[in-house]
Each structure stands twice: as C-alpha cells, then as structure tokens.
C-alpha positions in Angstrom: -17.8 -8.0 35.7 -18.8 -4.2 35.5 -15.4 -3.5 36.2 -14.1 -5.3 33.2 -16.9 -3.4 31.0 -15.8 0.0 32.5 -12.3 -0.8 31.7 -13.1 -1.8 28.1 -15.4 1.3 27.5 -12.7 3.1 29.1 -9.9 1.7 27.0 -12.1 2.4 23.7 -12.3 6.1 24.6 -8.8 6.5 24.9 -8.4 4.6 21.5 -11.1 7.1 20.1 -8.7 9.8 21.1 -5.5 8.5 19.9 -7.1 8.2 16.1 -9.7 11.3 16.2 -7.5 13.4 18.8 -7.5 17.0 16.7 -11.0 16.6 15.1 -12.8 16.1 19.0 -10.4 19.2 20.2 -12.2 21.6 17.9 -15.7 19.9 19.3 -14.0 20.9 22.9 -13.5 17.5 24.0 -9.9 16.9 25.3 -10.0 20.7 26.7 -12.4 19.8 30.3 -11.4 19.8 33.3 -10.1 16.5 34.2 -8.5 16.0 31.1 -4.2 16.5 31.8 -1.3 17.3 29.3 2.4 17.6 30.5 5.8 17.2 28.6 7.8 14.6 29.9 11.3 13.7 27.9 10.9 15.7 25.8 7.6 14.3 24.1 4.1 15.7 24.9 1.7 13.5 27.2 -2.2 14.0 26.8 -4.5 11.7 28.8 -8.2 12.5 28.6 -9.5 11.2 31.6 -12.5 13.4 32.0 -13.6 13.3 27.9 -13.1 9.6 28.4 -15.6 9.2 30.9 -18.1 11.6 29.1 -17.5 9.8 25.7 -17.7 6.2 27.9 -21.2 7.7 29.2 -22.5 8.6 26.1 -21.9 5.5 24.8 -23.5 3.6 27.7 -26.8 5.6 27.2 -26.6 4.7 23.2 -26.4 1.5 24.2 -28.9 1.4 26.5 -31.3 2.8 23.6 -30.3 0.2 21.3 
C-alpha cells in the first residue's frame, strides 16, 4: 500500500512539473542533482527525478501537519 502512495505522490510531482515547469526552474527546482535532461529524436527530454522526490517529501510533511 505505501508503494501505491509513493507512486501517486510521485506521479503528482511530475504533473506539477509538466504545468509549472519554467516558474520552479527560476526557484532552482528541476536544476539538482538527480534531476536528467537529454535530447532524444530530436525533442528535448526532462525528467526530474530528484525535485520530484523533494517536492513528494515536502508534501508528505504538509500532510503530516494537516
């Protein structure tokens, strides 16, 4: 069951970064570490792993507040 949770949390982040991608850049989310951009096809891939987990863990302590 906490896999499922993870997995949605998870799956919100990266739907957070689809819609609000540019705006988090200039906070200096989608630039750490874990985060990986390549070009493939010609079209530019992004996938925020590591800002998803920070934004996923943020979320889990507001939640844990509320």
């Amino acid at each position: 069951m906490n896999v499922i949770r993870w997995l949605g949390i998870v799956f919100i982040a990266l739907l957070v970064f689809s819609a609000f991608g540019p705006w988090l850049e200039k906070l200096g989310l989608g630039k750490l570490p874990g985060d990986v951009r390549f070009r493939l096809f010609g079209r530019d891939v992004f996938l925020p792993f590591a800002s998803s987990v920070l934004i996923g863990l943020i979320g889990l302590v507001v939640a844990r507040f509320l």
